[in-house]
C-alpha positions as CSV (number, residue, x, y, z in Angstrom):
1,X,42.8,28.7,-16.0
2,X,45.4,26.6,-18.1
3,X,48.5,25.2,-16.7
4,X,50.4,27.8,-18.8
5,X,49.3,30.3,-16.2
6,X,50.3,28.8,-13.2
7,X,53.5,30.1,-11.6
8,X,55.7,27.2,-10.8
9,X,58.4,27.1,-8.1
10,X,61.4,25.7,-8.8
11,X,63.4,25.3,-5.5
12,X,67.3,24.4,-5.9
13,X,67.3,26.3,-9.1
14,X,70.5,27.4,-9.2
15,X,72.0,23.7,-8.8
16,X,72.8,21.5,-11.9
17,X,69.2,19.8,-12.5
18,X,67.4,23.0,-11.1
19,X,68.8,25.0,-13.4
20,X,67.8,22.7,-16.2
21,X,64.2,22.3,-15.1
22,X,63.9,26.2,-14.9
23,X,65.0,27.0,-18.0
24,X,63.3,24.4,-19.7
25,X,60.0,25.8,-18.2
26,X,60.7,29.3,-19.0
27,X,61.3,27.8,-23.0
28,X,58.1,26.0,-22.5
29,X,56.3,29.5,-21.8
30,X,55.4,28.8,-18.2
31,X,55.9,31.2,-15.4
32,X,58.7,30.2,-13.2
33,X,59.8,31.2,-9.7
34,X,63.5,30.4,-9.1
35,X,64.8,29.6,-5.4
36,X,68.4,29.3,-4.5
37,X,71.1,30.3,-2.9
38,X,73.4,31.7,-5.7
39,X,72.8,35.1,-6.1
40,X,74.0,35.4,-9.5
41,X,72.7,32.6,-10.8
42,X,69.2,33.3,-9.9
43,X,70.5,37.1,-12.3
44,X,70.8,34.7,-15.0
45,X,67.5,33.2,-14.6
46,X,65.6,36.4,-14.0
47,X,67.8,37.7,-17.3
48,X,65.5,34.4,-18.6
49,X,61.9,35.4,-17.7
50,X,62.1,34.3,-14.1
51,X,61.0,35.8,-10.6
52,X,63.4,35.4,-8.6
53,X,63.7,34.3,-4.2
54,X,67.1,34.2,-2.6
55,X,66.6,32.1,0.5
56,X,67.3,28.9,2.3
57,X,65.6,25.8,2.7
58,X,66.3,26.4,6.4
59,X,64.6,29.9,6.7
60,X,61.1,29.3,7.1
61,X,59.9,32.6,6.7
62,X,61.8,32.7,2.9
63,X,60.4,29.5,2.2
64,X,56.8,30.6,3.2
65,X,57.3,33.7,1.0
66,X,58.8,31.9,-1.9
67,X,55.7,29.0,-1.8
68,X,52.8,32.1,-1.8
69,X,50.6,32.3,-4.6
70,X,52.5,29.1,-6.4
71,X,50.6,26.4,-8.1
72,X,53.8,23.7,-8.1
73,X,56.8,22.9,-6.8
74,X,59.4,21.1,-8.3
75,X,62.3,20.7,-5.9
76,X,65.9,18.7,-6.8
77,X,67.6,21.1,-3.8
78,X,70.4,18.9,-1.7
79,X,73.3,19.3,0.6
80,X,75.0,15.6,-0.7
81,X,78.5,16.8,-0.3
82,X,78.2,18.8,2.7
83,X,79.9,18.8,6.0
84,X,79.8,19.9,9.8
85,X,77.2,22.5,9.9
86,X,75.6,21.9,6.3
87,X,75.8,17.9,7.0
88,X,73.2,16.4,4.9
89,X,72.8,14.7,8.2
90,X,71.5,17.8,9.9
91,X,70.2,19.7,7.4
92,X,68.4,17.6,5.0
93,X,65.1,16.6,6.6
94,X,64.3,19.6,8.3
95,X,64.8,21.7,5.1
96,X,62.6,19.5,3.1
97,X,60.3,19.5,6.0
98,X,60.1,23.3,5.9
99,X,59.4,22.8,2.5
100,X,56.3,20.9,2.9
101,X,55.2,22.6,5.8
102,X,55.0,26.0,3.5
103,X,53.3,23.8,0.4
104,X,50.8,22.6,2.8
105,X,50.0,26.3,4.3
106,X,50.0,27.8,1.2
107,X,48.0,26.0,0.0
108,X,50.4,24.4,-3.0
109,X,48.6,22.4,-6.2
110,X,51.6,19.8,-6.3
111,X,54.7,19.1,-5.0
112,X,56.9,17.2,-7.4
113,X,60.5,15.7,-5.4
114,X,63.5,14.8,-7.0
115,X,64.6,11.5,-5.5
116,X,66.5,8.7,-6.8
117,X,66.3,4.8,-8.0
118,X,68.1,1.8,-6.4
119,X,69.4,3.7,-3.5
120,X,69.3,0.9,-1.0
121,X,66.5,2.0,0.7
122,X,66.5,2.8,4.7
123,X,68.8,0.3,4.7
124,X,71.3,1.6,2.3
125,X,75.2,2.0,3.5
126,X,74.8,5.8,2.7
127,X,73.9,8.1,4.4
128,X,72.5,10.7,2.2
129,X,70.4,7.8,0.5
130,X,68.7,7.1,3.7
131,X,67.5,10.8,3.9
132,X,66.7,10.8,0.5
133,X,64.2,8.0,1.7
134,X,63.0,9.5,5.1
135,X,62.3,12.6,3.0
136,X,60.1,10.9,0.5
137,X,58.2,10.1,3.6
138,X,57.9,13.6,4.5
139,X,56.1,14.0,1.2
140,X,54.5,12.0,1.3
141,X,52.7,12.2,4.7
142,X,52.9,16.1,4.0
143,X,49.3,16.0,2.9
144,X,50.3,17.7,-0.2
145,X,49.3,16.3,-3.7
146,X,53.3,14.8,-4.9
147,X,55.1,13.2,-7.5
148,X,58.4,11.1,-6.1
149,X,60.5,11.0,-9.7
150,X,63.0,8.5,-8.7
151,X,66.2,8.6,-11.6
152,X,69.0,6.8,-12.0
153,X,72.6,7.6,-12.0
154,X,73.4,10.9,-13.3
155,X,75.6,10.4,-16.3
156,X,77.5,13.2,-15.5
157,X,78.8,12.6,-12.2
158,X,79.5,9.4,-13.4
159,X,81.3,10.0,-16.6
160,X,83.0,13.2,-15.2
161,X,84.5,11.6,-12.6
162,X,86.1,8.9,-14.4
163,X,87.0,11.2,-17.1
164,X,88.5,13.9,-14.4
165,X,90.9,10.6,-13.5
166,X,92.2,9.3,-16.3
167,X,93.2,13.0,-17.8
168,X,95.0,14.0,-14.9
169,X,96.6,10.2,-13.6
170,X,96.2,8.3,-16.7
171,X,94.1,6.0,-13.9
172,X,90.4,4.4,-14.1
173,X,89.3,4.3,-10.9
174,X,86.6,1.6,-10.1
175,X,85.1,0.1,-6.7
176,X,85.0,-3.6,-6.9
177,X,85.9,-5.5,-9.6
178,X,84.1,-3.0,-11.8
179,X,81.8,-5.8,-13.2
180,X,78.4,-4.3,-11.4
181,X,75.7,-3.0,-14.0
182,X,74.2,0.1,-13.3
183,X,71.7,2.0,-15.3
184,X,72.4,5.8,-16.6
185,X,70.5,8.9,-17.1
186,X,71.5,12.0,-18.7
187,X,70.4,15.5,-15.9
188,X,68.8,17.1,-19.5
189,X,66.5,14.1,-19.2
190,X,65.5,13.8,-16.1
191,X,64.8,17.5,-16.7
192,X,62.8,16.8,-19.3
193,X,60.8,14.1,-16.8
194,X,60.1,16.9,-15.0
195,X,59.1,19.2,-17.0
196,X,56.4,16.8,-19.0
197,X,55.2,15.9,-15.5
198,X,54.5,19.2,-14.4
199,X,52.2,19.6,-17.3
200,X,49.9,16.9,-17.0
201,X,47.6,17.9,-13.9
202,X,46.5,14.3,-13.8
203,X,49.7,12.7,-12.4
204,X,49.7,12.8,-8.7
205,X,50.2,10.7,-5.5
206,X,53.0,8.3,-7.3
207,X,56.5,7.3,-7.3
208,X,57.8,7.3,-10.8
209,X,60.8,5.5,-11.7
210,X,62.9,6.8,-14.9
211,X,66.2,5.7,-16.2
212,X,68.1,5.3,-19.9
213,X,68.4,3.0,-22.2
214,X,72.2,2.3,-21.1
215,X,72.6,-0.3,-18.6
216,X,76.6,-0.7,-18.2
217,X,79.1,-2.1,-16.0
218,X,81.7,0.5,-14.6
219,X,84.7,-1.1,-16.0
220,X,83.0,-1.1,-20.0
221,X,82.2,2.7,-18.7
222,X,85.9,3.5,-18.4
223,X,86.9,2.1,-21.7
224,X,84.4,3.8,-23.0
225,X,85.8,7.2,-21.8
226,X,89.1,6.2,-22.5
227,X,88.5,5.4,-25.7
228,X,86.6,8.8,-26.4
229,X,89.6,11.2,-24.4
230,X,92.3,8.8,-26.9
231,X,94.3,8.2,-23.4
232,X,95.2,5.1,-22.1
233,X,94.9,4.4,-18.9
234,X,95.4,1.6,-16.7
235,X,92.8,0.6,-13.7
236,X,93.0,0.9,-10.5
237,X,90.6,-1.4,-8.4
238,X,89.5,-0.5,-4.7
239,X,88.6,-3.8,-3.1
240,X,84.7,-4.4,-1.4
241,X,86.2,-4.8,2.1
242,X,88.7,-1.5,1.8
243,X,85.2,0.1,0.8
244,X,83.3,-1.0,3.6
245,X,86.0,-0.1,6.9
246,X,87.2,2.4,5.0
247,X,83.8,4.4,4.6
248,X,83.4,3.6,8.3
249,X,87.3,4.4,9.7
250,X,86.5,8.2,8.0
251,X,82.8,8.5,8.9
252,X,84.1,10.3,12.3
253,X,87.0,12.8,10.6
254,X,86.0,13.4,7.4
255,X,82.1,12.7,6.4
256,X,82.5,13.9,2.5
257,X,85.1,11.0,2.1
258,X,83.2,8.6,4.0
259,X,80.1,9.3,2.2
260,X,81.9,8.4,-1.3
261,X,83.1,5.5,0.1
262,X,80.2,4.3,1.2
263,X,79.0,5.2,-2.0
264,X,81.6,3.2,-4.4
265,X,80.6,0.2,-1.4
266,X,77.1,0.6,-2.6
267,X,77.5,0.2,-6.5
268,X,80.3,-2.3,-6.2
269,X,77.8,-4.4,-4.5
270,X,74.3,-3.9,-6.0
271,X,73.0,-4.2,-9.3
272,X,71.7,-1.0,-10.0
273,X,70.4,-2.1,-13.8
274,X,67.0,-1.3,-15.0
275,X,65.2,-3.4,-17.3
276,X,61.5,-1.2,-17.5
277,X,63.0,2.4,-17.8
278,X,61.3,2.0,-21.0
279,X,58.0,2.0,-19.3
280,X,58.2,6.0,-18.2
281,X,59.9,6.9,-21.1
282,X,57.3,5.8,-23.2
283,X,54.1,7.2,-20.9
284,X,56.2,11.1,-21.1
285,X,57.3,10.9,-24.5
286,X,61.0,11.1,-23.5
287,X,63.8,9.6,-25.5
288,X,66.5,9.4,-23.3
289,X,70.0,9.9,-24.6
290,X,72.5,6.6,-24.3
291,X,75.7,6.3,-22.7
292,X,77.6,6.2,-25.8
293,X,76.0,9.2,-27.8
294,X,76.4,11.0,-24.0
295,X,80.1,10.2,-24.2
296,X,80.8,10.9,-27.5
297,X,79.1,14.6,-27.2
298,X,80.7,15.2,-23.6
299,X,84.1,14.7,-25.3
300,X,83.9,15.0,-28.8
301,X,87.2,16.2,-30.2
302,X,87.1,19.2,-31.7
């Protein structure tokens, strides 16, 4: 049996990246089972090619069903915004635990997780980070063949974010001084990642670390999107310390703003650069996009 007739499952496929992956794989010719929550979103996959398995992470019984008779998993399903009931904080590890729990009983080839680079570790002043590290864990120890593909920043939140800013306020926010490097990844790429991983049967039991050939600071960033949009703007700098209480002073009345606070903390104060992404891109084949040519396509002017 070839790998082009193993049905892979594809488990937050109806979030940003998840969507990517799954529709990469059905191009690609492979069977794919799509799981999410989004009703019509998992239409327009099944419209693709795809089976389809509306569920939740926390329903073990739909996870069960939608891990039977799978050869993979790829999963890049995450609650990082979420609040109250859906807190990250409640929900993340036992979902992912259900997850593996099925893969394990099902008897599931590979598990391939979605995790991230220069995160801070279990130490790290965010929250969701932190699970994103006790989860690898649970991978890990899940007694399931993995892959950990660690990116780094999405340049989409990134460059959206900014861009949302200076249309609307004609401001640049940045946390810090703005000087911190960071390094960028385009979601079609990590996609991409992903996809070349999940074809080669030989890649297993590793952490794989994958980034782009841009590492920036935020400030250059911003004038790099300003400069794009043809809007000045002027910057608006939140100061380390109002980070750090002010990530704590919200933690207890409003976790979504806390979490992003902690979050601007983090890359104010880190260097989040990455000399050897060129190591991974060169073992998969994968020319990632730079932050410039991403830019200039997100906003070209038409």
């Amino acid at each position: 049996m070839t790998i082009g007739d193993r049905r892979i499952l594809v488990v937050g496929a109806t979030g940003n990246l998840g969507g990517v992956i799954a529709r990469k794989l059905l191009a690609a010719g492979l069977p794919v089972r799509a799981f999410g929550r989004n009703q019509m979103k998992l239409d327009e996959l099944r419209s693709l090619g795809a089976e389809v398995v509306a569920g939740d992470l926390l329903d073990k019984d739909a996870v069960s069903r939608a891990c039977a008779g799978v050869d993979q998993i790829v999963t890049t399903a995450n609650n990082a915004m979420g609040h109250g009931a859906s807190s990250p904080n409640r929900v993340e590890v036992p979902m992912n635990r259900n997850l593996c729990e099925s893969a394990k009983q099902q008897g599931v080839g590979r598990l391939v997780y979605v995790s991230g680079r220069g995160m801070g570790g279990l130490e790290s002043p965010v929250d969701f980070f932190r699970l994103k590290k006790q989860t690898e864990e649970i991978v890990r120890e899940s007694g399931v063949p993995y892959v950990v593909l660690c990116p780094t920043l999405f340049m989409e939140t990134w460059v959206d974010m900014l861009a949302d800013s200076v249309r609307k306020k004609g401001v640049a926010v940045l946390f810090g001084d703005g000087r911190t490097i960071a390094n960028f990844i385009a979601i079609d790429d990590v996609a991409e990642f992903a996809v070349r991983i999940l074809q080669r049967e030989e890649i297993r039991n590793e952490s794989i670390e994958i980034g782009g050939p841009s590492n920036v600071s935020f400030a250059d960033l911003a004038t790099l999107v300003e400069r794009q949009l043809g809007v000045p703007a002027r910057r608006r700098r939140i100061p380390v310390p109002v980070l750090r209480a002010g990530a704590a002073l919200l933690r207890p009345i409003h976790e979504v703003a806390s979490r992003l606070m902690s979050m601007g903390y983090l890359v104010s104060t880190l260097d989040c650069s990455f000399a050897g992404w060129r190591a991974s891109a060169d073992r998969f084949g994968v020319s990632p996009i730079t932050m410039e040519s991403y830019v200039a396509r997100r906003f070209a002017r038409r």
